[in-house]
C-alpha positions in Angstrom: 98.1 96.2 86.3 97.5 99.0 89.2 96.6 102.5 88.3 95.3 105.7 90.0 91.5 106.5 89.9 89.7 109.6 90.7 86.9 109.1 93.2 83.7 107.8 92.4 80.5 107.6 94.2 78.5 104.0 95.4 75.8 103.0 96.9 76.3 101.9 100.5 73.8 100.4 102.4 70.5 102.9 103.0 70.9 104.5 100.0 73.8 106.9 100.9 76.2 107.6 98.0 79.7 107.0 99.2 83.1 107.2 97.0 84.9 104.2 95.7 88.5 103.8 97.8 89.5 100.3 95.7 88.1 99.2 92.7 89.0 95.7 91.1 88.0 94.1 87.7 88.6 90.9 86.7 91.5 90.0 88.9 93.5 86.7 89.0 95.9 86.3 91.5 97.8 83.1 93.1 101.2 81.3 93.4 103.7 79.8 91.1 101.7 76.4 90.2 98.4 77.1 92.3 96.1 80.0 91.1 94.1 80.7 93.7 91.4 84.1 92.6 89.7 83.5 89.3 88.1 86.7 87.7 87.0 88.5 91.3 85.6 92.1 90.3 83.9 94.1 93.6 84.6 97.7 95.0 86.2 98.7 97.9 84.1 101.8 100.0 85.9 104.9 101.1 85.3 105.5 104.6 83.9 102.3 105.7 84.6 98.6 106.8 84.8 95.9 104.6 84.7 92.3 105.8 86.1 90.0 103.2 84.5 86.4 104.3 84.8 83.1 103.2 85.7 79.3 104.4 89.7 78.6 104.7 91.2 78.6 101.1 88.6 80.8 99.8 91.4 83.7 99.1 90.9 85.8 101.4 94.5 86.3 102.4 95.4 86.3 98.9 93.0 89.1 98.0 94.2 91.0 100.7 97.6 90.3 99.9 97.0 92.0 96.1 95.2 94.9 97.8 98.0 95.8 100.2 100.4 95.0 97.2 102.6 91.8 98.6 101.3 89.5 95.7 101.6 90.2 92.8 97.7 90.0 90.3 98.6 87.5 87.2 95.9 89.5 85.2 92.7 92.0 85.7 92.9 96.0 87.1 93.2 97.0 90.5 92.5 100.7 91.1 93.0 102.9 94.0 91.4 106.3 94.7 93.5 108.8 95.5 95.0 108.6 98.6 97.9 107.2 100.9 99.6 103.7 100.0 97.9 100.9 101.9 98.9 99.9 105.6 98.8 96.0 105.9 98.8 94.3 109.6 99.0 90.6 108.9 98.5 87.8 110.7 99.6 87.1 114.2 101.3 84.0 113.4 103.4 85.4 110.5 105.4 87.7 113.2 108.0 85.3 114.7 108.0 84.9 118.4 111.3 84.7 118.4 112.1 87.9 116.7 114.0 90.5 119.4 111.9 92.9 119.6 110.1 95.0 121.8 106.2 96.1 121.1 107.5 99.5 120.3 110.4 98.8 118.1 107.6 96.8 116.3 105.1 99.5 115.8 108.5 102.1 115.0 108.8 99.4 111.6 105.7 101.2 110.8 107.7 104.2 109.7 110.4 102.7 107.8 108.1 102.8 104.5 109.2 106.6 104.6 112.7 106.5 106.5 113.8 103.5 105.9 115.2 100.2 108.4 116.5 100.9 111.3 117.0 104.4 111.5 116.8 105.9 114.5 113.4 108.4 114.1 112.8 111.8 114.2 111.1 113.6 116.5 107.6 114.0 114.4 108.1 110.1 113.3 108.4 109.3 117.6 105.2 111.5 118.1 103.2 109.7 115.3 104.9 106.1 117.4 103.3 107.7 120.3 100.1 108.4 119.5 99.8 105.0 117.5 100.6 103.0 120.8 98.4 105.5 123.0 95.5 104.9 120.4 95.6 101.3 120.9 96.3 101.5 124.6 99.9 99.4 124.2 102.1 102.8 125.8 102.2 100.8 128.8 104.2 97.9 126.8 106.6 99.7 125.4 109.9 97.6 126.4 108.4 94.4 126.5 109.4 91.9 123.8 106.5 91.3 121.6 106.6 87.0 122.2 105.7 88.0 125.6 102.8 89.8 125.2 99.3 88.3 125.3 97.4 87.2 121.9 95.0 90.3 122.7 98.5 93.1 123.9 100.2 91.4 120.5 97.7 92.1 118.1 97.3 95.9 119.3 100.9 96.5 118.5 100.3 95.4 115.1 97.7 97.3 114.6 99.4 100.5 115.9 102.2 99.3 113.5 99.5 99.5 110.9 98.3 103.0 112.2 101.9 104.3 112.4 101.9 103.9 108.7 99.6 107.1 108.9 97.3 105.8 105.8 93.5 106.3 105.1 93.6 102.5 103.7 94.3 100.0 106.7 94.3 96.2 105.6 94.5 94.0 108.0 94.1 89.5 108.1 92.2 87.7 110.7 92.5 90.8 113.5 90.8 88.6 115.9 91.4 85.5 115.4 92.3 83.0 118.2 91.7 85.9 120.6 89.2 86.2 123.7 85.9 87.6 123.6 87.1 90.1 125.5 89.8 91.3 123.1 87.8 91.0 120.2 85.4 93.1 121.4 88.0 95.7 122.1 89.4 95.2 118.9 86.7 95.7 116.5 85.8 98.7 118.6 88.7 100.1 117.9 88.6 99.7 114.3 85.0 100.9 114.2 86.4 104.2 116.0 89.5 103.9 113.1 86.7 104.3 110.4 84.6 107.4 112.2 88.2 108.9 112.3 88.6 108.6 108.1 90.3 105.6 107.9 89.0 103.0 105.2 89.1 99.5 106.9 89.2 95.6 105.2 89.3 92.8 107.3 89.8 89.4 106.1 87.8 87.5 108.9 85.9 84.1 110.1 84.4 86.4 112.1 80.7 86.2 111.4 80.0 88.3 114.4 82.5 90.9 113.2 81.7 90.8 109.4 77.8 91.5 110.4 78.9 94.7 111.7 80.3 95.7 108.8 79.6 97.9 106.3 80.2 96.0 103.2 80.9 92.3 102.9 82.9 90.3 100.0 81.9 86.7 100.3 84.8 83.8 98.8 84.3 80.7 98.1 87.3 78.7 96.0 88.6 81.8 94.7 85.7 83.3 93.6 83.8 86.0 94.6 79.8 84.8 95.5 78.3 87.6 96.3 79.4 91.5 97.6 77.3 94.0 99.5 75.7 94.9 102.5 76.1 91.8 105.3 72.3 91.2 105.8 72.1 90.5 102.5 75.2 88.4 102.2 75.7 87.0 105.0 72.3 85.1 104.7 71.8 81.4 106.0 71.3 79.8 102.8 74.4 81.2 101.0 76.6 80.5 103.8 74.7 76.9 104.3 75.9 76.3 100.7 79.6 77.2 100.7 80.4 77.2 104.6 82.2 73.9 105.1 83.1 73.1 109.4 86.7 73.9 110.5 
């Protein structure tokens, strides 16, 4: 069940109060035959990154996938503060190679949540394309097909995809996965500089590196949810010694 919540304040990490952007209670969530999140209840912050964290088949993906609304919750609440309808940049690997398309057709899908597929766009939809693709530095690729394009170029467009979608909730799985340092770095820049700008950011990530310089962490572990809140206090040695298993 999803319903619309007016803003509440939290505590983030210092003390500061900061409003509640998601808020979930007692969610179940899976596939036909395979539950996969048992009872996971944490909140969201406005304005700020959250790094959901945990070892492969933890849920991660599935949790983000109820968030941005592409799975369906078997049972529990799931709440959203007022506010624009998620954007959701999955995984590189669930984009096709194959698919005939060029980086900025790709990020121009971005606007079909309001116009429609394959329409050709209006000016002010082309001017939010634009500034999505200058944002994340892809202009330049514009007419190149996106199974050309570097791990690090490809993952951009998605993200300006994401951006094009012109919501203050961006969602996005394993952003830097398989990339370069290089390209990470870039990456989670950019999404720091997404959050100063107003944007509320969760990443699903094996990131360690990127989900300590978060501002909220969800830690998984078989579905369920360990332990939520700042990273230093999450992320410790001992819990992750306990659940982490080698990939």
């Amino acid at each position: 069940m999803t319903i619309m919540f007016n803003n509440n304040a939290t505590t983030s990490p210092g003390g500061a109060r900061r409003s509640e952007r998601v808020r979930f209670d007692d969610l179940d969530a899976g596939y036909p035959g395979r539950p996969v999140l048992h009872q996971i209840s944490a909140v969201i912050p406005a304005l700020a990154m959250t790094a959901l964290v945990g070892p492969n088949g933890s849920g991660k993906s599935t949790l983000l996938g109820v968030l941005a609304g592409v799975i369906d919750a078997t049972s529990g609440q799931l709440r959203y503060a007022e506010g624009s309808p998620p954007a959701f940049v999955p995984q590189r690997g669930a984009v096709g190679d194959t698919l005939p398309l060029t980086a900025r057709q790709t990020v121009e899908m971005g606007r079909w949540g309001e116009l429609g597929p394959w329409r050709r766009l209006p000016r002010r939809d082309r001017t939010v394309v634009d500034s999505a693709m200058e944002r994340l530095g892809v202009a330049d690729l514009s007419d190149r097909q996106l199974g050309e394009l570097s791990g690090g170029q490809r993952q951009r467009v998605l993200i300006a995809q994401g951006l094009a979608q012109r919501s203050d909730l961006l969602l996005l799985d394993e952003p830097t996965t398989g990339l370069d340092p290089e390209a990470r770095n870039r990456i989670t820049a950019l999404l720091a500089d997404l959050v100063a700008d107003g944007t509320t950011v969760v990443q699903a990530t094996h990131d360690l590196e990127a989900a300590r310089s978060a501002d909220a962490c969800l830690l998984l572990a078989d579905g369920r949810l360990i332990r939520q809140g700042p990273p230093e206090e999450v992320l410790t040695a001992t819990t992750l010694s306990r659940i982490w298993q080698p990939v």
